[in-house]
C-alpha positions in Angstrom: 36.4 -22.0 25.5 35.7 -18.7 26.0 34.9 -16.3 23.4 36.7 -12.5 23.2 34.7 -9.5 22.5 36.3 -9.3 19.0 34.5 -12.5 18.2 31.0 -12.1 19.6 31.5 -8.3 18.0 32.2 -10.3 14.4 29.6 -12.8 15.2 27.1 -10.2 15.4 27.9 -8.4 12.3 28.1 -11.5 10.6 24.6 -12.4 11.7 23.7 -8.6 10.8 25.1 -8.8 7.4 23.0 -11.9 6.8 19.9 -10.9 7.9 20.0 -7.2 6.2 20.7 -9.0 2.7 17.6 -11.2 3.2 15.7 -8.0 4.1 17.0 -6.7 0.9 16.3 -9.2 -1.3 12.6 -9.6 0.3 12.4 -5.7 -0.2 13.1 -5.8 -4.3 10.6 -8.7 -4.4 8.4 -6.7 -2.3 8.7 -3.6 -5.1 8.4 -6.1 -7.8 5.4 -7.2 -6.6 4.0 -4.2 -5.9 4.1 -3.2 -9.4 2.8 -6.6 -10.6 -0.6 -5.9 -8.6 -0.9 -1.8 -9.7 -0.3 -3.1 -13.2 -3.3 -5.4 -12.8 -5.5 -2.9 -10.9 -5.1 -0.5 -13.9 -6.3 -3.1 -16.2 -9.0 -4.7 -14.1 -10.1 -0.8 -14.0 -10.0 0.2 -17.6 -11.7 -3.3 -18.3 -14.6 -2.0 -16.3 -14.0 -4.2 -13.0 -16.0 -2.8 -10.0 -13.4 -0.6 -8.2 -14.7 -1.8 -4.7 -13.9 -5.2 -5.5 -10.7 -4.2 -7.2 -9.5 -2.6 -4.2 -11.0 -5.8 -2.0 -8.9 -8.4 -4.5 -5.8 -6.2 -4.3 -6.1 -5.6 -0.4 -5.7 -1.4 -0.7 -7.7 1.7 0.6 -8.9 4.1 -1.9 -6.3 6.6 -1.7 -4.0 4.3 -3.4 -6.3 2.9 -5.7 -7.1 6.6 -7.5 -3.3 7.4 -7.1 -2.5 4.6 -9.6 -5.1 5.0 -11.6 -4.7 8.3 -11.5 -1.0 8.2 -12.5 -2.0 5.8 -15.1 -4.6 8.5 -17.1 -7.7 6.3 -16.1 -10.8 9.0 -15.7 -11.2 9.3 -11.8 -14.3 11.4 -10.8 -13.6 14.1 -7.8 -14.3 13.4 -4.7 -17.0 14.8 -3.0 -17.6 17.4 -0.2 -17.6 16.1 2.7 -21.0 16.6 4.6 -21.5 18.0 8.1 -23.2 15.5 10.6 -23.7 18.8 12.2 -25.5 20.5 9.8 -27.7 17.3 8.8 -28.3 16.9 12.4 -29.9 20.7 12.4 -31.7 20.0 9.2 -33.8 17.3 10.8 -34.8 19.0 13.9 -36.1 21.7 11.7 -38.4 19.5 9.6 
């Protein structure tokens, strides 16, 4: 049997359809758990957990570690200038 346009056309929507709802649902998990684990970094953090291992455990990079705390009111020092190599680099030749 062969199959008309139409169908392989409704076929692949259905297929779309299917897979875009799983996506979906994997998504609001996704978010769920997303706020599970910046709940928990907050806490580990105003508990007096390391924040290196905090952000190890949780598997994020520092900008997203101070934005939540941050956000959450937990005390988050300034960052510091950055250094030249450049500069350094001068400093020791003239020593």
């Amino acid at each position: 049997m062969v199959e008309i346009p139409e169908e392989q056309q409704a076929e692949a929507l259905r297929r779309l359809a299917k897979v875009s709802a799983r996506r979906a649902e994997a998504q609001a998990e996704l978010d769920l758990l997303t706020l599970q684990v910046r709940d928990a970094v907050v806490h580990a953090a105003t508990v007096g957990a390391q924040r290196t291992r905090i952000r190890e455990i949780a598997q994020i990079g520092p900008k997203t570690l101070y934005a939540w705390l941050g956000a959450a009111g937990v005390e988050v020092r300034a960052k510091r200038p950055a250094t030249s190599r450049r500069r350094d680099a001068t400093n020791e030749g003239e020593a």
